[in-house]
DRENPADREN-977322 format. One record per atom (N, C-alpha, C): x, y, z. Coordinates in steps of 0.05 Angstrom, whole numbers, padded with zeros to 5 digits, always signed. Example, Ala and Ser with C-alpha at 12.3 -4.5 7.8 and 13.67 -1.06 7.14 Angstrom:
! DRENPADREN-977322
+00264-00114+00156;+00246-00090+00156;+00264-00066+00156;+00257-00045+00142;+00273-00021+00143;+00258+00001+00157;
! end
This chain:
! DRENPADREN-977322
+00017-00024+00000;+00000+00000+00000;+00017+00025+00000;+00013+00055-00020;+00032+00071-00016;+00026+00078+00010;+00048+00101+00019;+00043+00109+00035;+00023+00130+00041;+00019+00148+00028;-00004+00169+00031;-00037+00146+00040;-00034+00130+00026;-00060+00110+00032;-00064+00095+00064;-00026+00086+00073;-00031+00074+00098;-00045+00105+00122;-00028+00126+00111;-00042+00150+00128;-00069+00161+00128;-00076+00150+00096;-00104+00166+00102;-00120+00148+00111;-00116+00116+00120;-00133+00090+00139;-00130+00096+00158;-00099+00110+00166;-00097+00112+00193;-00118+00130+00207;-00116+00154+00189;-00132+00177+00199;-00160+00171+00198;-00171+00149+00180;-00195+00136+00190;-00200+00128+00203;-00181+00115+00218;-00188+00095+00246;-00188+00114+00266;-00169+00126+00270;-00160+00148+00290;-00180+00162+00296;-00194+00174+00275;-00209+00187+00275;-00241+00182+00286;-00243+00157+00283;-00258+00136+00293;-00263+00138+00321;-00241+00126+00330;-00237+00119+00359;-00226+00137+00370;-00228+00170+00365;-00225+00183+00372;-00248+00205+00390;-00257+00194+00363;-00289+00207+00371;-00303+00190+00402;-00302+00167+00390;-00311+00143+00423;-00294+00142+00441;-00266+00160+00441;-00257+00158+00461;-00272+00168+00490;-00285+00187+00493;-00299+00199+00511;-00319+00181+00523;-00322+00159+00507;-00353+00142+00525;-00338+00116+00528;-00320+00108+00524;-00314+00080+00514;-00313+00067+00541;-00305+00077+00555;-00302+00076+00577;-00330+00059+00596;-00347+00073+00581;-00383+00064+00588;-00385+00038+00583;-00378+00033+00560;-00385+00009+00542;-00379-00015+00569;-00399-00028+00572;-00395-00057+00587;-00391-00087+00576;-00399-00083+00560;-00388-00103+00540;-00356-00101+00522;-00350-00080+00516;-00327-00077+00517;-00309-00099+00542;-00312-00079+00565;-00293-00088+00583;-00304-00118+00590;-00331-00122+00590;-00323-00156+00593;-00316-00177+00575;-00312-00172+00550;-00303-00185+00528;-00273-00183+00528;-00271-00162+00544;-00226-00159+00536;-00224-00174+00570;-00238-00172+00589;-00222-00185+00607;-00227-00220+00605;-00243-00226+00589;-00247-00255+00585;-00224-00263+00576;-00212-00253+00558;-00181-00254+00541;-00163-00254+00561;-00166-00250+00582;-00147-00256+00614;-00155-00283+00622;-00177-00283+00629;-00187-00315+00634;-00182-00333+00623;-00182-00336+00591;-00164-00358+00575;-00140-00364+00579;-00129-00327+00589;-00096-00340+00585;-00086-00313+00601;-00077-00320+00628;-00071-00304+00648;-00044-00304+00647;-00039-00282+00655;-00009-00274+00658;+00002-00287+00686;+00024-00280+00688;+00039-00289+00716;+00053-00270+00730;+00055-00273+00755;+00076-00262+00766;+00100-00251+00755;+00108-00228+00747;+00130-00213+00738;+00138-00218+00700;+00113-00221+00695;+00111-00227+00669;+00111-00196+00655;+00115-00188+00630;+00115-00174+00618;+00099-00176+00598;+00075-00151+00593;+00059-00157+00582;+00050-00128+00559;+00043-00142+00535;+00048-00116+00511;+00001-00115+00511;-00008-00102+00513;-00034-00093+00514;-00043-00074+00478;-00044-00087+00451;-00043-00076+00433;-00086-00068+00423;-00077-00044+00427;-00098-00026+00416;-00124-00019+00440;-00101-00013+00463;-00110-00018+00493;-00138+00005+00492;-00137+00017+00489;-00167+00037+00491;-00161+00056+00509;-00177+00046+00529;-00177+00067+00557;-00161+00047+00578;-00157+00032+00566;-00131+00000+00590;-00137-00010+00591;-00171-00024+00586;-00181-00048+00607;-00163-00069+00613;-00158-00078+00589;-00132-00110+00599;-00107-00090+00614;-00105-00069+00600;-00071-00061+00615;-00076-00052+00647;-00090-00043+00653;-00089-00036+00686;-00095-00070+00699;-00114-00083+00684;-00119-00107+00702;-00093-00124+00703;-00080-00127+00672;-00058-00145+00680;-00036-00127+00704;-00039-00114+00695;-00019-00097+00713;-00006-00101+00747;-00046-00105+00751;-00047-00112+00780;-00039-00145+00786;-00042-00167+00756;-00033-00186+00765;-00005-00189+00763;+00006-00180+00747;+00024-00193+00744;+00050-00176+00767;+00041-00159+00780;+00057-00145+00807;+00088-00130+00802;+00097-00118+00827;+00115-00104+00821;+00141-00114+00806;+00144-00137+00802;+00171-00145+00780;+00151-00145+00762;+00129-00151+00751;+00125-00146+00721;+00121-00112+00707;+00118-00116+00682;+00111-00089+00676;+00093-00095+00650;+00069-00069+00641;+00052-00077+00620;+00058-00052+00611;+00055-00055+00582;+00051-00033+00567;+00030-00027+00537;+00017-00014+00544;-00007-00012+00527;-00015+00016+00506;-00006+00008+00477;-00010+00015+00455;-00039+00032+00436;-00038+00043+00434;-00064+00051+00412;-00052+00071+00392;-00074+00068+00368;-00065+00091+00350;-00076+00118+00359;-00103+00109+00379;-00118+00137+00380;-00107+00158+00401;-00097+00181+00395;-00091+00201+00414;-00109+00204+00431;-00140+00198+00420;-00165+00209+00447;-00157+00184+00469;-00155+00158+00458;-00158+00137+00469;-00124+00137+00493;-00111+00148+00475;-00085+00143+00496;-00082+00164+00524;-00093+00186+00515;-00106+00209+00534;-00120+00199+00547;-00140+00193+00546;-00168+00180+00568;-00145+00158+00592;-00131+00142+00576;-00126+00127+00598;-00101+00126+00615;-00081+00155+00609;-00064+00174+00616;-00076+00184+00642;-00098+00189+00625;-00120+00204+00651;-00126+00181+00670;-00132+00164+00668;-00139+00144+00690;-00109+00125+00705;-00088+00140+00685;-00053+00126+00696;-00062+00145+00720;-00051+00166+00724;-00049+00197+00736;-00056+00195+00761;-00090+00183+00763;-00105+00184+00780;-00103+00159+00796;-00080+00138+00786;-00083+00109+00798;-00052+00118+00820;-00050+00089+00836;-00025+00093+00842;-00014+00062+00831;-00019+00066+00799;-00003+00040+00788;+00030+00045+00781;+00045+00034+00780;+00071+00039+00775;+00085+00018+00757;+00071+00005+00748;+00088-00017+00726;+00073-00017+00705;+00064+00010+00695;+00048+00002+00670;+00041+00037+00654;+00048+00032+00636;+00055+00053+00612;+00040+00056+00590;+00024+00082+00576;+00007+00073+00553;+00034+00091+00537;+00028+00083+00504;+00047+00094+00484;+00026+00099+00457;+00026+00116+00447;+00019+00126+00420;+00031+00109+00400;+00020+00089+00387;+00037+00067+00367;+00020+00052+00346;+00031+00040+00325;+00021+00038+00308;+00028-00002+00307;+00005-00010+00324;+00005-00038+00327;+00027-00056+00300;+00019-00046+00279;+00030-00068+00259;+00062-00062+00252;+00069-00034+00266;+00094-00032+00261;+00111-00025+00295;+00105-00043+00301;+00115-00026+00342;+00153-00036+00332;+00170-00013+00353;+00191-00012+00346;+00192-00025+00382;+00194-00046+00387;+00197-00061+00401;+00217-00091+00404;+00243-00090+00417;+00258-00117+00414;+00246-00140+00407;+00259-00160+00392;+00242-00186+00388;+00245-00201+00421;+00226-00219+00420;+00238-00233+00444;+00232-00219+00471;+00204-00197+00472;+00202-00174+00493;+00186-00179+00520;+00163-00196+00503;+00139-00200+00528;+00130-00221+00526;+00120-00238+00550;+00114-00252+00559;+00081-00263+00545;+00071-00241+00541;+00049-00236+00538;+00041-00216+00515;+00024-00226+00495;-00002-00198+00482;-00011-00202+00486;-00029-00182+00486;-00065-00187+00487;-00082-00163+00456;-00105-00168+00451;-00108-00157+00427;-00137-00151+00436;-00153-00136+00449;-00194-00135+00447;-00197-00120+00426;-00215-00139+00409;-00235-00123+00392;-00221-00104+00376;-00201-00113+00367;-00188-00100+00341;-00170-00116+00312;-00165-00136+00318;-00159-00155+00304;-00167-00142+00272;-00196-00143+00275;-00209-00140+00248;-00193-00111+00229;-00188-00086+00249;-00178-00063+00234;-00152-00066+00219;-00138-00090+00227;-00105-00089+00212;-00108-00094+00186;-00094-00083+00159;-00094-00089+00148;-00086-00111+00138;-00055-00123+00144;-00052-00150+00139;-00049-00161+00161;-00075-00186+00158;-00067-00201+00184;-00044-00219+00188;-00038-00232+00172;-00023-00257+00166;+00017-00233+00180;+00014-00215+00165;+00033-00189+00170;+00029-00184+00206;+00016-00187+00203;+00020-00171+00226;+00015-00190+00255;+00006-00208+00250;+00013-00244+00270;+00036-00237+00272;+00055-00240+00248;+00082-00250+00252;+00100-00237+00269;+00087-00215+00272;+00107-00188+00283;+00106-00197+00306;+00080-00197+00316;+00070-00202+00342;+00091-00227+00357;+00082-00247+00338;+00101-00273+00347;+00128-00259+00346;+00146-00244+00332;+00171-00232+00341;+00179-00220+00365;+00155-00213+00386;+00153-00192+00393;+00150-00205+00418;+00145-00231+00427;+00137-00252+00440;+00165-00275+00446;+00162-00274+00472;+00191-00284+00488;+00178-00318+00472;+00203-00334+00471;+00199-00363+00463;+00183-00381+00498;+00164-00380+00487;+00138-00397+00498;+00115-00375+00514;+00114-00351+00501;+00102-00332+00510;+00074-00337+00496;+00050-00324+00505;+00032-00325+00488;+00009-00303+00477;-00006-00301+00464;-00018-00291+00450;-00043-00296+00459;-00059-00280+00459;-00099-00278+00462;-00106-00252+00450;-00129-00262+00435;-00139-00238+00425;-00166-00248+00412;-00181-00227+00403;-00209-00229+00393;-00213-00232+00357;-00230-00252+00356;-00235-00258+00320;-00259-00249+00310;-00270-00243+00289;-00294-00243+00284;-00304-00261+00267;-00322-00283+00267;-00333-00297+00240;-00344-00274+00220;-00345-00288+00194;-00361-00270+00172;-00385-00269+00169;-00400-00291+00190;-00431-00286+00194;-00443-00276+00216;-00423-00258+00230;-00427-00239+00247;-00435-00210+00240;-00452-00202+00253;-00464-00169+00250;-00472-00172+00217;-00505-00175+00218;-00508-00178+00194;-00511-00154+00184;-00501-00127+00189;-00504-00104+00168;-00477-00110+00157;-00452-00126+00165;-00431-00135+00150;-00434-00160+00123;-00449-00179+00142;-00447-00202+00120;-00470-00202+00104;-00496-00181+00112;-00517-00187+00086;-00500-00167+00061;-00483-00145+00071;-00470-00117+00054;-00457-00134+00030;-00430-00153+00049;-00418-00171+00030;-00430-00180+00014;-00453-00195+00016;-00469-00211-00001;-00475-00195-00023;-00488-00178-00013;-00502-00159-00042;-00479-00153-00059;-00455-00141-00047;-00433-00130-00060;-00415-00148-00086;-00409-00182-00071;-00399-00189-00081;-00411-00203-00111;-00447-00191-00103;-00465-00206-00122;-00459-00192-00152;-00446-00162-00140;-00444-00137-00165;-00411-00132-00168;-00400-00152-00157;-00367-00152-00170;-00352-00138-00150;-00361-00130-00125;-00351-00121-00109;-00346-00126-00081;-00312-00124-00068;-00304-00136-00042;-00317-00122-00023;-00315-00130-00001;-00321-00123+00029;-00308-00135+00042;-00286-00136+00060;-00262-00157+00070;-00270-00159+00099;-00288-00137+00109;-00287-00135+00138;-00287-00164+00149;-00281-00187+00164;-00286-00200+00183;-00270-00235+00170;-00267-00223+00137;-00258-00241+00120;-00236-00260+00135;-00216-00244+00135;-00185-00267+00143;-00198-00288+00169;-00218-00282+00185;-00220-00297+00213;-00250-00307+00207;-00252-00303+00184;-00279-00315+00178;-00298-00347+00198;-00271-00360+00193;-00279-00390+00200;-00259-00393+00233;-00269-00420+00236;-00252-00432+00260;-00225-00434+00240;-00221-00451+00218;-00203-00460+00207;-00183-00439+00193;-00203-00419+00195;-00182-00393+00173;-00165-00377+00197;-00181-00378+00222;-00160-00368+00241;-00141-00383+00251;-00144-00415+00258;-00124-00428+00259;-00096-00429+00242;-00109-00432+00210;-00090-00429+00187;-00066-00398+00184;-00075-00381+00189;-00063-00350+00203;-00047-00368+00216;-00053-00369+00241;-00034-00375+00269;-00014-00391+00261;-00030-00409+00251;+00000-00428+00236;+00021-00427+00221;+00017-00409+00196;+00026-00396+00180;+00040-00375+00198;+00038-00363+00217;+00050-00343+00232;+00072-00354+00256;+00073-00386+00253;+00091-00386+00266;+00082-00404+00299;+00060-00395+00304;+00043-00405+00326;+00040-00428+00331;+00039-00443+00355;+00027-00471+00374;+00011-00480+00384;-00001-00496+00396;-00018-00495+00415;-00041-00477+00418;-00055-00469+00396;-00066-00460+00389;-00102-00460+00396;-00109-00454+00406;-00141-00453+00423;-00163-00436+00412;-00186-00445+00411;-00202-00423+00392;-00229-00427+00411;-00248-00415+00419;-00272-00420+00437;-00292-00397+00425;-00309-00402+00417;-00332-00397+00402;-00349-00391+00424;-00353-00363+00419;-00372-00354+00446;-00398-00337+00423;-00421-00347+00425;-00443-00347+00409;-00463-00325+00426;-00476-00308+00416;-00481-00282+00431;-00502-00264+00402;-00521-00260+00410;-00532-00240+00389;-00557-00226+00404;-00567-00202+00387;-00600-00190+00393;-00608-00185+00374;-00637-00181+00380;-00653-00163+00355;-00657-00143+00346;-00658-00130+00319;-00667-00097+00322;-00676-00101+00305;-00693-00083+00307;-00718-00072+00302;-00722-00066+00266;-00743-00082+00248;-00737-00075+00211;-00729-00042+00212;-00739-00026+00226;-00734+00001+00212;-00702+00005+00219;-00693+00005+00238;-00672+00006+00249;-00650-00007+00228;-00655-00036+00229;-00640-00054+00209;-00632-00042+00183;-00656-00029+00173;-00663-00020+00142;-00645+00000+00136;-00634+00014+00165;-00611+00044+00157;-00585+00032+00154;-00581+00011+00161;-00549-00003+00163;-00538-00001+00141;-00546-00001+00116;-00536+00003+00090;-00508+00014+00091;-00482+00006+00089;-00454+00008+00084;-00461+00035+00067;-00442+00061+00075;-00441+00081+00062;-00416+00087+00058;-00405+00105+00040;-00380+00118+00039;-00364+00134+00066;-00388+00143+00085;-00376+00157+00098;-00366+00146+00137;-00378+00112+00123;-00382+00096+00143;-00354+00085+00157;-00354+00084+00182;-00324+00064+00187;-00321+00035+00175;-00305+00024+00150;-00299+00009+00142;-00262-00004+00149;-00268-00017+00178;-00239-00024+00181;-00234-00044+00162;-00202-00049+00169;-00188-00077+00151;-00188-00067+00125;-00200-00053+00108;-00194-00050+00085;-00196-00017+00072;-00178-00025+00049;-00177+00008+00045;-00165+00013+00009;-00177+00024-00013;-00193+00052+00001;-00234+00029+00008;-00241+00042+00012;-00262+00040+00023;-00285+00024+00007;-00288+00006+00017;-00304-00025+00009;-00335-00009-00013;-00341+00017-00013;-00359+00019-00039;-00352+00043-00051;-00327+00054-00040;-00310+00080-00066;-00325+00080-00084;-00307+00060-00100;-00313+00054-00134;-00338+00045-00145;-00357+00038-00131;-00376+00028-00138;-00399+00048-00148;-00408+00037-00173;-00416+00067-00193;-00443+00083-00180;-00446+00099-00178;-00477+00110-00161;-00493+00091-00160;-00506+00086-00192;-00531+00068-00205;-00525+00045-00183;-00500+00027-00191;-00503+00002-00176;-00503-00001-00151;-00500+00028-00136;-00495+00030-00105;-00520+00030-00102;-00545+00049-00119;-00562+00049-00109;-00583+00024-00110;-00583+00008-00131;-00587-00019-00138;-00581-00040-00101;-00557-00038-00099;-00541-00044-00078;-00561-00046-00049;-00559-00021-00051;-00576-00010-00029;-00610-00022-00029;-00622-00023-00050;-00645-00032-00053;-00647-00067-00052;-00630-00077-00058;-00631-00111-00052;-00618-00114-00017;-00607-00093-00017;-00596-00092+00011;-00618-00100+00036;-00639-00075+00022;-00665-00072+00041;-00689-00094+00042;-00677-00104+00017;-00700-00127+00011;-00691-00155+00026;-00663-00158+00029;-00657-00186+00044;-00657-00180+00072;-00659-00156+00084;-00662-00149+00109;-00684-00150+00126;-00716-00147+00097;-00734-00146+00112;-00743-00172+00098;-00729-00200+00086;-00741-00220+00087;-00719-00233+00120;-00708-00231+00130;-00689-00237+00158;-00704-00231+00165;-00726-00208+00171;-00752-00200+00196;-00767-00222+00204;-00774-00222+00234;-00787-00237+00244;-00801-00222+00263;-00819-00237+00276;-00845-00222+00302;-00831-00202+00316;-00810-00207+00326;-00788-00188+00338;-00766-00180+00333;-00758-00178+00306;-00743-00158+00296;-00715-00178+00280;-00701-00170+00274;-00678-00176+00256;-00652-00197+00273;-00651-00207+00272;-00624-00224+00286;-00603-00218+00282;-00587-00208+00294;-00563-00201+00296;-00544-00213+00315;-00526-00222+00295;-00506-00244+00312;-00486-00237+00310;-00470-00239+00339;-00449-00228+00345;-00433-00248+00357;-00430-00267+00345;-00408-00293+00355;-00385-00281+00356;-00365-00289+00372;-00332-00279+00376;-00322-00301+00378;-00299-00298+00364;-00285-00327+00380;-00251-00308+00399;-00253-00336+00418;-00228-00317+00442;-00213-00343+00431;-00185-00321+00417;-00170-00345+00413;-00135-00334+00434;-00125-00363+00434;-00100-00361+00449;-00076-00386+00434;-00055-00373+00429;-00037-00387+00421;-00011-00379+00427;+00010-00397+00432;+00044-00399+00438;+00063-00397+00424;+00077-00380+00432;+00105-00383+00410;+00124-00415+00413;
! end
């Protein structure tokens, strides 16, 4: 990708999670989905731990407190709002082994051989190359250290996978959730990256909303489209966008039922070893 293109994703995302930096904090599902990623695979005593695309800290203050005063955590984001907010909550703690940094997950200027530990919540999906950017990780990862982080299937959040459908019907990609699509496509990553012992747990989770609600989800230009870039309906000619949009609405409201639209939000929590 040139470079003007990796900056102007960046400034998409950033800009993103820039804006939610102020509430993210709220979010409860957030924080119990990233501390589950502790539960699979807990740190230790004086372990060293890398926290990539930490938010407001949730995993980095918690490991922090486990892994005690010989360990140390340090936790990453691209977003300046997001690295601020949880600056703001360093400040106000009396933690002392744990550091946030302004960084650019797929390129961290970090020794090989560093930590004990990653951890990844709910960002996986934004990197552009995954297979790229495993590997780093595994570099980045002491020999028998490990890895946890969050996947998405491709038949998750159906304003993603009914969009795909329509899209790919008219010659056009949508990558969001693609690389971790399956149990087997995330395994295949890990493996290809170098990875062991490799664990995948399928945590199955969805709600309803409402046809009218559903009906606005329509993928737009001005929409956050992570993982891929430039932007999953740029190119796509008005006419057929608007076409797009209209079969869009039509497979959305044959999904309707007595109580509204199904929306599934399966995750898988995966963990693997160098």
């Amino acid at each position: 990708m040139k470079i003007q293109n990796l900056h102007a994703y960046h400034k998409h995302i950033t800009d993103t999670y820039d804006e939610r930096s102020g509430n993210h904090e709220n979010s409860e599902w957030h924080r119990t989905t990233a501390l589950r990623l502790i539960e699979d695979l807990p740190p230790r005593i004086g372990d060293s731990v890398l926290d990539i695309a930490t938010g407001t800290g949730t995993i980095a203050f918690h490991t922090a407190s486990l892994v005690g005063p010989s360990g140390n955590v340090v936790g990453v984001d691209l977003s300046k709002g997001m690295i601020n907010e949880a600056n703001k909550k360093l400040a106000a703690s009396d933690t002392h082994n744990l550091e946030f940094i302004l960084a650019d997950a797929e390129r961290l200027e970090f020794p090989t051989n560093r930590f004990d530990r990653i951890y990844c919540a709910s960002a996986f999906f934004c990197f552009l190359n995954p297979l790229t950017t495993l590997r780093h990780w595994y570099d980045l990862l002491k020999p028998g250290g490990g890895l946890g982080f969050h996947a998405i299937p491709e038949t998750s959040y159906f304003w993603v996978s009914v969009a795909r459908s329509v899209l790919e019907h008219y010659g056009h990609l949508y990558l969001l959730n693609k690389p971790t699509g399956t149990i087997e496509k995330c395994r295949q990553l890990l493996m290809e990256a170098g990875f062991k012992d490799i664990e995948i747990r399928e945590e199955k989770s969805g709600y309803y909303v409402a046809l009218n609600e559903a009906k606005k989800t329509w993928l737009k230009k001005e929409d956050f489209a992570p993982g891929q870039y430039p932007h999953p309906v740029s190119d796509v000619p008005p006419r057929i966008l608007s076409q797009c949009q209209q079969d869009y609405e039509a497979r959305i409201e044959a999904l309707n039922t007595d109580v509204g639209v199904w929306n599934d939000i399966t995750m898988y929590y995966i963990s693997a070893f160098k």
